[in-house]
C-alpha positions in Angstrom: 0.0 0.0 0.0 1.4 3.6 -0.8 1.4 5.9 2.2 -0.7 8.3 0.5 -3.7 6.0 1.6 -3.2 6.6 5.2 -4.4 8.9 7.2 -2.8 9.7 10.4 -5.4 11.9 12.9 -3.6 13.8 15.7 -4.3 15.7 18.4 -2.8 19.0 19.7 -1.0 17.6 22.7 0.3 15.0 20.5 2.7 17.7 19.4 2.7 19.7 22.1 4.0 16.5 24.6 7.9 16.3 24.1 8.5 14.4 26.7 8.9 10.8 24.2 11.0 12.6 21.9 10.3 14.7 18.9 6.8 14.7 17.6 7.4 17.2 15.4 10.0 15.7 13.6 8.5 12.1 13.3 5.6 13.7 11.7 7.2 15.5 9.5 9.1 12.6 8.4 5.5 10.8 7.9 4.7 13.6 5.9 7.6 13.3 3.6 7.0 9.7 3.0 3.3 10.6 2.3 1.2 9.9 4.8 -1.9 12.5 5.4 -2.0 13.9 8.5 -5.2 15.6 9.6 -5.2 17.6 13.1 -8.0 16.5 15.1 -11.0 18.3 17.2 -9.4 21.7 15.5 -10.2 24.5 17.4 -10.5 23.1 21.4 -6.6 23.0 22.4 -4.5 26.0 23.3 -2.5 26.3 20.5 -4.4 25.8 17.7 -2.4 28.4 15.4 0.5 27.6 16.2 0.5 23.8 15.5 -1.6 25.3 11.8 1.7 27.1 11.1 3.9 24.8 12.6 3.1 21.2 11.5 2.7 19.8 7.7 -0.9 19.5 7.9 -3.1 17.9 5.0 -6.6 17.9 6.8 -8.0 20.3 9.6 -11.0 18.5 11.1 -13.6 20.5 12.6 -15.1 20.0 16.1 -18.7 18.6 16.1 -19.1 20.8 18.9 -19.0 23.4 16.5 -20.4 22.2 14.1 -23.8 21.4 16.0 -24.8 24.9 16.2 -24.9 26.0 12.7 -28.4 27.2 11.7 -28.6 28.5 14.8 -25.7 30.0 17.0 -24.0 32.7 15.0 -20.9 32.0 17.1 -20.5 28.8 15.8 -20.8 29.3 12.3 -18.3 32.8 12.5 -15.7 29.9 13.9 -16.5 27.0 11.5 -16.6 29.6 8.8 -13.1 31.3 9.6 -11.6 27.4 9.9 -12.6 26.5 6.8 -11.1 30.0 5.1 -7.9 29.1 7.2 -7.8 25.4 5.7 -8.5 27.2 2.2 -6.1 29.4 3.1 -3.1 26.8 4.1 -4.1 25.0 1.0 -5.7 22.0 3.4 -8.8 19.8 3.1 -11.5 21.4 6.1 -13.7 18.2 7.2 -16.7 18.9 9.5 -17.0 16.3 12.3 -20.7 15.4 13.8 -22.7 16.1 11.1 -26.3 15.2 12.1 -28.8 17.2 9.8 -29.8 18.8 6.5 -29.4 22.3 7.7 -25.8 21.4 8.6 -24.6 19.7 5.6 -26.0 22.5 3.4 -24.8 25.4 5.2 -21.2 23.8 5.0 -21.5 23.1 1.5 -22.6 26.8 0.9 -19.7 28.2 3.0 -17.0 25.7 0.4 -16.5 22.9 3.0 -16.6 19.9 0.6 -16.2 17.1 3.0 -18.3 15.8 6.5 -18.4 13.1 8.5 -21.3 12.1 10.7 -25.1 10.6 11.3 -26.6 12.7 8.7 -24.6 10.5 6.0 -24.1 6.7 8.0 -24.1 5.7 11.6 -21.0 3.8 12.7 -21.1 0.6 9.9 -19.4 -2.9 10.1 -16.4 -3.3 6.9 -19.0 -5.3 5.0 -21.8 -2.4 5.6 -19.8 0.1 4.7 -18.2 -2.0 1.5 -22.4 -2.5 0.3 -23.1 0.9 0.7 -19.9 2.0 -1.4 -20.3 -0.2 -4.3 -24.2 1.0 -4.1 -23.2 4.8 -4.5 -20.6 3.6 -7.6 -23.1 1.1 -9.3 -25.9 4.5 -9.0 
């Protein structure tokens, strides 16, 4: 398998944590070989920005918990707005996290966020689930 097929999610104190060596520098090197890293729950930790400017980042993923309140908290959607012009920005993929409903998924495809994850697509499906439902969307 090439590298580029993995995806390696990571969270803020991942990089942040030195004491078992350099993070920095082994993901780097994952990066060079070409494996996708994606930075996890953006948005909650400390340092947010500086990890963004900092670490070779393919994918930001965006908190459900921000993501629950669009259509309705104007908060939210000025944060999940400005992370998806900072992913556009860095020239990374923004991914919204907990998507449960139509209002959601519309208002992230109107605001350029071209990928989701959550219940409003699939609950949680076994390998051969999930296989069926992807040769059904390629036979359509």
């Amino acid at each position: 398998m090439h590298p580029s097929t993995f995806q390696l999610e990571i969270a803020e104190r991942t990089v942040t944590d030195t004491r078992g060596g350099d993070p920095l520098g082994v993901l780097r090197r994952l990066h060079d070989l070409g494996v996708r890293l994606a930075m996890d729950n953006f948005g909650t930790g400390s340092s947010s920005l500086a990890c963004l400017k900092a670490l070779p980042l393919d994918v930001l993923n965006i908190d459900r918990r921000f993501i629950s309140g669009l259509g309705s908290c104007r908060d939210d959607e000025v944060i999940v707005r400005t992370v998806i012009g900072l992913a556009d920005a860095f020239g990374i993929e923004a991914v919204a996290e907990g998507v449960e409903t139509d209002i959601q998924h519309r208002w992230l495809l109107a605001e350029g966020c071209r990928f989701a994850q959550g219940y409003h697509y699939s609950r949680p499906l076994t390998n051969q689930a999930a296989e069926l439902l992807l040769r059904s969307q390629i036979d359509r």
